[in-house]
N, C-alpha and C positions, 0 to 999 in steps of 0.2 A: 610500519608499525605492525605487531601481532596483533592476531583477533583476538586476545585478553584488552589490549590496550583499546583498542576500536571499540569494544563494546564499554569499557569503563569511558571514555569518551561520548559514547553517542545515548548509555544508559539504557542498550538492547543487549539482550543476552548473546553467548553465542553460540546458542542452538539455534536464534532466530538469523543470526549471522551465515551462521552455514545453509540453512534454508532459502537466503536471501540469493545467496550462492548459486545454490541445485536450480531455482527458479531462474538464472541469469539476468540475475537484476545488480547482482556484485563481483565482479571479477578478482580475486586475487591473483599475486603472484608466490610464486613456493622457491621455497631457500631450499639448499641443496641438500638440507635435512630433511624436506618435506612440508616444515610449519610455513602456516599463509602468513605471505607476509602485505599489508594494503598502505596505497600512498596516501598522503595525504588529502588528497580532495573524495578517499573514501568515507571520510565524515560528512563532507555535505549529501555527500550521496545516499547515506543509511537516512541522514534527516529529509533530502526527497521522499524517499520510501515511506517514511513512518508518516509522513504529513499525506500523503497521496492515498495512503492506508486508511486513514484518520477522515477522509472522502466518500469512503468506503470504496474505493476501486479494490479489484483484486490482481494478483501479481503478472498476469497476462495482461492485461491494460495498462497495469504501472510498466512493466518493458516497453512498448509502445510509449508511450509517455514520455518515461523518462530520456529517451532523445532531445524532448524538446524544455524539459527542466532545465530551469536557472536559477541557480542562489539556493539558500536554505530554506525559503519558502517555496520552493518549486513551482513559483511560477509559471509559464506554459507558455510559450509559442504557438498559438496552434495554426497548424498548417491545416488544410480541409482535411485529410484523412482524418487526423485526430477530433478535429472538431466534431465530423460523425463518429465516431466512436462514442466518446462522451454525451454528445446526444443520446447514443443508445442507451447507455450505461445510466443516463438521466431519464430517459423513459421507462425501465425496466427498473429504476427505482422506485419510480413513481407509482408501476401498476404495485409492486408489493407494499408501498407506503397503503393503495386503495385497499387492498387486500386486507393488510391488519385492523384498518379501521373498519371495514365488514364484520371481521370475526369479533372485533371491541366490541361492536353495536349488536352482536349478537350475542355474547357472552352476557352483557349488561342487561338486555333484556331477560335472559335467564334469571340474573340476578334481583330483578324488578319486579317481575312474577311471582317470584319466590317471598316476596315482602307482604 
């Protein structure tokens, strides 16, 4: 299928298509014209993507990752490597979850002062 069809199927544009691409998170193949052409299990694969996104990982992670994705739910395998990875990626979310709620309790009190 073309990335017109790909994206009217997965409902990602294909600027985000091509990006998915330049990241090597999507491989296409090229007709002898040049246009991408993708198989069919490149629908589950944009739906890996976008749910793995939806995580918040970012596209260096999702490549790691998606090795071990199954299904349209992306699922995981994790082998240990990945499983520290995501660790990390879960503790480095956590200190910025700490973070914002610092600056909330700071901002509020601003707000509290002010009353």
């Amino acid at each position: 299928m073309r990335i017109g069809e790909l994206a009217e199927r997965t409902g990602v544009s294909t600027r985000l298509l091509r990006y998915y691409e330049e990241q090597g998170l999507l491989t296409p193949s090229r007709d002898s014209n040049g246009y991408r052409t993708y198989a069919e299990d490149a629908v589950v694969r944009v739906r890996q993507i976008r749910r793995l996104l939806g995580a918040g990982l970012n596209t260096e992670v999702i490549a790691s990752a998606l090795q071990c994705a199954r299904g349209e739910e992306a699922h995981l395998d994790l082998c240990p490597e990945l499983a520290r990875l995501l660790h990390r990626e879960l503790t480095a979310m956590d200190d910025r979850i700490g973070t914002l709620q610092r600056r909330r309790s700071a901002l509020a009190g601003y707000l509290s002062a002010g009353s």
